[in-house]
C-alpha positions, 0 to 999 in steps of 0.5 A, a space after each residue: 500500500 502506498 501512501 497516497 492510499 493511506 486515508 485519515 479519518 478523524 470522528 467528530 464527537 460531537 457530530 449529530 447521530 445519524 439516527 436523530 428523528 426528522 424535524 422538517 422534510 426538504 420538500 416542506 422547505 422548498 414549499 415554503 421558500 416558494 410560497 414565501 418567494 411568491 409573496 414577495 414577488 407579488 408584494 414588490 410587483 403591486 408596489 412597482 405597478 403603482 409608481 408605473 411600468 410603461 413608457 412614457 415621454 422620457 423612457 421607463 417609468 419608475 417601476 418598470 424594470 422592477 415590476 418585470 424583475 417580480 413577474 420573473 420573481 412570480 413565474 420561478 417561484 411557482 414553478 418552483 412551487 408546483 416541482 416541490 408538489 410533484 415531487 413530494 408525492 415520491 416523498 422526500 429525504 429530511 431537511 434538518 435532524 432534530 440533532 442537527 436542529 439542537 447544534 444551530 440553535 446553540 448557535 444562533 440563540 447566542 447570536 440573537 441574544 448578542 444582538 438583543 444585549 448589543 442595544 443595552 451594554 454595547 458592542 464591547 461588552 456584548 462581545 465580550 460576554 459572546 466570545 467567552 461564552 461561546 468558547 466556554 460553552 460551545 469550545 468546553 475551553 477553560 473558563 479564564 482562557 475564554 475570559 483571557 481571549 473575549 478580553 483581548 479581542 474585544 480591547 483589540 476591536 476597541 482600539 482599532 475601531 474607536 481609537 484608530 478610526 474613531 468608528 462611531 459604534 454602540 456604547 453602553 453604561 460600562 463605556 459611559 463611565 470611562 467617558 467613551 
């Protein structure tokens, strides 16, 4: 055997099981993103249609090529839209595990926190508690290495952004009080 036939396989530990119940099919979510395309499409289309889509004196009115740009919107959409429905008649393969759903959420649920905190703390702390947080939860790394890290990177973003390039970004009550 030569080493280029030689393969490394490494097992992710936390990898979602392979067994994990279906949450959604992917025939539900190409129904939905065509429904949703759909409306947008007829949403968009109404509003061009109002401010014009014909010619006049000068050329295209306000609304023309966007109004067409909607109707080809429209067209994909429910092609789109009637393929999803034929196609679940033969069934179709899951879209997300449950497994797989419970990782994206550990995710995404610190992620819209962060926003939501943004408003309240600011950038810098906000950060700061995200970058930590994800590192110690998500990383299982050591509570003072992911404290020392979330320090470093947000004072580093500090200076870079507010210092150097004196970049107007959220403050909250902790920048505030050392007059920032």
């Amino acid at each position: 055997m030569s080493q280029t036939d030689i393969e490394i396989v490494v097992d992710d530990p936390t990898a979602p099981e392979d067994d994990s119940p279906s949450v959604v099919s992917s025939g539900t979510i190409e129904i939905v993103v065509c429904l949703l395309l759909l409306v947008l499409a007829t949403t968009l289309g109404y509003d061009n249609w109002r401010t014009g889509i014909s010619w006049d004196s000068t050329g295209p009115e306000p609304g023309y090529f966007p109004f067409y740009l909607c109707v080809v919107l429209a067209g994909g959409s429910l092609y789109g839209l009637v393929a999803a429905l034929l196609a679940r008649r033969a069934g179709s393969e899951p879209f997300v595990t449950r497994a797989q759903t419970r990782r994206v959420m550990a995710v995404f649920a610190p992620t819209l926190l962060f926003c939501l905190v943004t408003q309240f703390l600011g950038l810098y702390v906000a950060s700061l508690l995200l970058i930590a947080g994800f590192m110690r939860l998500i990383g299982k790394i050591a509570l003072w290495k992911s404290l020392l890290t979330a320090l470093v990177f947000t004072a580093i973003i500090f200076v870079t952004f507010d210092v150097a390039f004196d970049v107007i970004m959220p403050k909250g009550p902790l920048e505030a009080a050392f007059g920032f």
